[in-house]
C-alpha positions in Angstrom: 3.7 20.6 4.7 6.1 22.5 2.5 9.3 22.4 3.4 11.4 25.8 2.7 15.5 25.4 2.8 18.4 27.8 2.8 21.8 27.3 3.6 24.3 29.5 5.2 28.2 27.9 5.4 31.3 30.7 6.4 30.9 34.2 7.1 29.4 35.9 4.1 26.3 36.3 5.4 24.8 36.8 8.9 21.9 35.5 11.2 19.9 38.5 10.4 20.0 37.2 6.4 18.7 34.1 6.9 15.8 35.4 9.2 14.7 38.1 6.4 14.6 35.2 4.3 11.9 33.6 6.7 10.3 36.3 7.4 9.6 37.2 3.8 8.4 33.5 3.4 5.9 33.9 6.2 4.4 36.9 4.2 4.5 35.4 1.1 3.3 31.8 1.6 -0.2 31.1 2.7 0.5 27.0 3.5 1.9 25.3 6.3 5.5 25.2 6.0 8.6 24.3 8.0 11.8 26.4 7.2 15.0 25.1 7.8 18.3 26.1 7.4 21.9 24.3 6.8 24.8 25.9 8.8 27.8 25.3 11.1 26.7 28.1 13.1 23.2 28.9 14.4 23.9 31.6 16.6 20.9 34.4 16.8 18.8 32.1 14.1 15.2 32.6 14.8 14.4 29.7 17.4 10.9 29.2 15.2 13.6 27.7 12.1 14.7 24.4 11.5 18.8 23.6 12.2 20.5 20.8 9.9 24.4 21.3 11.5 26.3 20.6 8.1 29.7 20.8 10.5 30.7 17.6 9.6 31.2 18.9 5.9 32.3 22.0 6.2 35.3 20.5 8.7 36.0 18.4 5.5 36.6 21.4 3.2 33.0 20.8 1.5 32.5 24.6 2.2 31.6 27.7 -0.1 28.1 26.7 -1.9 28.9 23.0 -2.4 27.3 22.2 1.0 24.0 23.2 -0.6 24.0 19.8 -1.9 22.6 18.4 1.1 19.1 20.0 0.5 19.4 16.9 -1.6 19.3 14.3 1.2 15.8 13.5 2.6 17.3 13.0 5.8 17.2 16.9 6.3 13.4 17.2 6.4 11.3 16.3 9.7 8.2 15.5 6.9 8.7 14.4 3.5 6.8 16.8 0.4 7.7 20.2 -1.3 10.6 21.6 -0.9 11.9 25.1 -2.2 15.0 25.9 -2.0 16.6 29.7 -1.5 20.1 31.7 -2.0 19.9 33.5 1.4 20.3 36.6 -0.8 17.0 35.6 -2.6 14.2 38.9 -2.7 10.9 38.0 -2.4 8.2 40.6 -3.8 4.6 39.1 -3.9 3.1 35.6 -2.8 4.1 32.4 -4.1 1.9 30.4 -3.0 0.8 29.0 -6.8 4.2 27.5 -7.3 3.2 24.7 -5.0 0.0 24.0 -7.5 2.0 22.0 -10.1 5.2 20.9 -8.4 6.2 18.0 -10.5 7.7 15.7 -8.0 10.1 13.9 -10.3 12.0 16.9 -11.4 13.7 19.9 -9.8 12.4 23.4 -11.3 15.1 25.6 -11.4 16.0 28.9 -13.1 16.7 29.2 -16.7 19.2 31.3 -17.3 18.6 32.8 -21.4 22.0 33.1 -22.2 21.0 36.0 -24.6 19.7 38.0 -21.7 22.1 37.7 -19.1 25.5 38.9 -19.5 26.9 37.7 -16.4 26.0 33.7 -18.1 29.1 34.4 -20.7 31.1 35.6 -17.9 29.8 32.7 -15.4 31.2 30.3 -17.6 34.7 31.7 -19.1 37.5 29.2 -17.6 35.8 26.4 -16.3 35.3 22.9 -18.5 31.6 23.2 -18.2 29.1 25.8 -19.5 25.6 26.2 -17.1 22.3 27.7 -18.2 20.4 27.2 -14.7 21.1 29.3 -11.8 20.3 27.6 -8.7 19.9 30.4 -6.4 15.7 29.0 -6.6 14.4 24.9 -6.7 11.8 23.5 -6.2 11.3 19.6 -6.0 10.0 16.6 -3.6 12.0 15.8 -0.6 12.6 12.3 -1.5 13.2 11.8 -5.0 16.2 14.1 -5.5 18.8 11.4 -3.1 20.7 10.6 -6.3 22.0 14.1 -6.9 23.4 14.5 -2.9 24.6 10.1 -3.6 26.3 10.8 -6.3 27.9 13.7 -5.1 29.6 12.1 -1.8 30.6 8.9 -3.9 33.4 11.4 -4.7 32.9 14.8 -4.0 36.6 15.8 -4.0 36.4 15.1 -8.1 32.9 16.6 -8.5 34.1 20.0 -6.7 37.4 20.0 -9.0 35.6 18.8 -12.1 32.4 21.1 -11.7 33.5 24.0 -9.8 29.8 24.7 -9.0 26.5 23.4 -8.5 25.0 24.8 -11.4 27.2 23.5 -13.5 26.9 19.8 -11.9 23.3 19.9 -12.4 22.8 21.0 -15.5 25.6 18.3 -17.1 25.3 15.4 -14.9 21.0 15.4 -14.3 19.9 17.8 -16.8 17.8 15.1 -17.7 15.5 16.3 -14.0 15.5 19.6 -15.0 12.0 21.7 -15.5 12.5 25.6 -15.8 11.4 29.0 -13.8 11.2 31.6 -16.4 13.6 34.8 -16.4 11.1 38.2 -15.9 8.1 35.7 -15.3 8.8 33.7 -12.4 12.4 35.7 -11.3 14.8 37.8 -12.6 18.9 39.0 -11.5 19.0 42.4 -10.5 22.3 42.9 -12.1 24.0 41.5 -15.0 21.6 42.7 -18.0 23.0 43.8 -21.1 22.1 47.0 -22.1 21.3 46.1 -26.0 18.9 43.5 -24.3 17.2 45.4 -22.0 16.3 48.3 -24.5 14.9 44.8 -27.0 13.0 43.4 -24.2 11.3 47.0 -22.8 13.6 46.4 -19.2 14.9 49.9 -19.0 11.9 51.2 -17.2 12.5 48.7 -14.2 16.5 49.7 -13.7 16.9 52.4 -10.7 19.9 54.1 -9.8 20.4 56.0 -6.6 21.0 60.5 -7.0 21.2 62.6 -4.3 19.7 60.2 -2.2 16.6 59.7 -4.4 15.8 56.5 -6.6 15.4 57.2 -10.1 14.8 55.3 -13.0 17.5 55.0 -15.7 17.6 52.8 -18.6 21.5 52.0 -18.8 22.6 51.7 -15.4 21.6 51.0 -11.8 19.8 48.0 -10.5 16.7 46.2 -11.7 13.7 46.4 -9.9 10.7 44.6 -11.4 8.3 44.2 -8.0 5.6 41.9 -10.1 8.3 39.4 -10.3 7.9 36.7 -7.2 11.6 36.2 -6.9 15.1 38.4 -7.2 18.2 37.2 -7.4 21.1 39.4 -6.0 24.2 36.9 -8.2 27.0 39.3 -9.2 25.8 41.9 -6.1 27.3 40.9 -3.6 31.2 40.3 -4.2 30.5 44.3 -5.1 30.4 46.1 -1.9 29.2 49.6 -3.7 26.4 47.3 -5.4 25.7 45.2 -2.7 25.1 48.3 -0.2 22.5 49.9 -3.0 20.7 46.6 -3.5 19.8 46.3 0.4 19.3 50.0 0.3 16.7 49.1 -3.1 15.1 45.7 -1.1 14.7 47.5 1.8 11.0 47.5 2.2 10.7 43.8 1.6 13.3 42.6 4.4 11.5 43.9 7.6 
């Protein structure tokens, strides 16, 4: 059984999110899997998904992302296995089903984020006291060998929050060491936040869309990328830009229903 885990804490994003979400699993994953999802509110969740209530942290001011650190604790899971972990914002474009061929079940495989691709990593990192080259919006790892990460969090998660300022960034300084890597425009890709120089290098510019007169049309140096070989999307940087935000689910449309 493969277990698939989102987690949706506050009010930036709705019911209807984290049902796409499943819905795109079901059409992209041809095992058994359970889907769950962490929240302080379940209201109009699909009755089919999984609830882990994660009140009890976000009433102790463990809220934003950092309650995504409980997909960590085994507890969450009715069976123990696989589990992949999505950004409720996460796009996904074709089946996935090979990821669960080589799942190395004493690391985490998370997103490598090439830090001379990706524009948005120099700006990621500019005023914290740690760098990050993963992105976590995508894991995958075994239900019950990743305990130290959520442990070692709750020893002190007051100083973690303050001294990290993100999971990325806690991962990739204190386990790095656990770390195995998705491959950017292989296994996923951010749909904004690609340098221009970059994209021209790497042959990008004939997957970035912008929207005229109502029509998508393809335009080297601006717009969103759309690459739909790609398994995964990530939406970082899209939606804290509501102009942005209202193209991308304009772009993703097809894959959400």
């Amino acid at each position: 059984m493969i277990n698939v885990v989102c987690v949706k804490s506050g009010t930036k994003y709705n019911a209807e999110h984290v049902n796409r979400l499943y819905r795109m699993v079901k059409r992209n994953l041809d095992l058994p899997f359970e889907f769950y999802c962490l929240t302080e509110n379940p209201e109009d969740i699909y009755p089919e998904i999984q609830i882990y209530d994660i009140s009890e942290y976000t009433d102790s001011d463990i809220k934003g992302f950092w309650p995504k650190i409980c997909i960590f604790d085994p507890t969450v899971y009715n069976t123990p296995g696989n589990v992949l972990y999505l950004d409720i914002d996460v796009v996904i474009h074709c089946n996935i089903t090979h990821y669960f061929d080589n799942v190395n079940p004493q690391k985490i495989k998370i997103c490598f984020v090439d830090s001379d691709t990706l524009v948005e990593t120099a700006a990621f990192n500019i005023g914290y006291n740690y760098n990050t080259e993963v992105n976590s919006s995508i894991m995958f790892f075994h239900s019950n060998n990743m305990k130290k990460i959520y442990d070692r969090f709750m020893a002190n998660p007051y100083f973690v929050m303050n001294e990290y300022k993100g999971v990325c960034r806690y991962l990739w300084h204190t386990f790095r060491d656990d770390l195995e890597f998705l491959e950017v425009m292989k296994d996923y890709y951010s749909t904004y936040g690609v340098s221009v120089a970059m994209k021209h290098k790497r042959g990008w510019g004939k997957y970035r869309f912008e929207r005229v007169n109502g029509e998508w049309i393809n335009n080297p140096d601006v717009g969103l990328l759309h690459a739909p070989h790609i398994p995964f999307c990530i939406l970082n940087g899209v939606t804290a830009q509501d102009d942005l935000w209202e193209c991308a689910e304009e772009l993703f449309l097809e894959y959400y229903k």
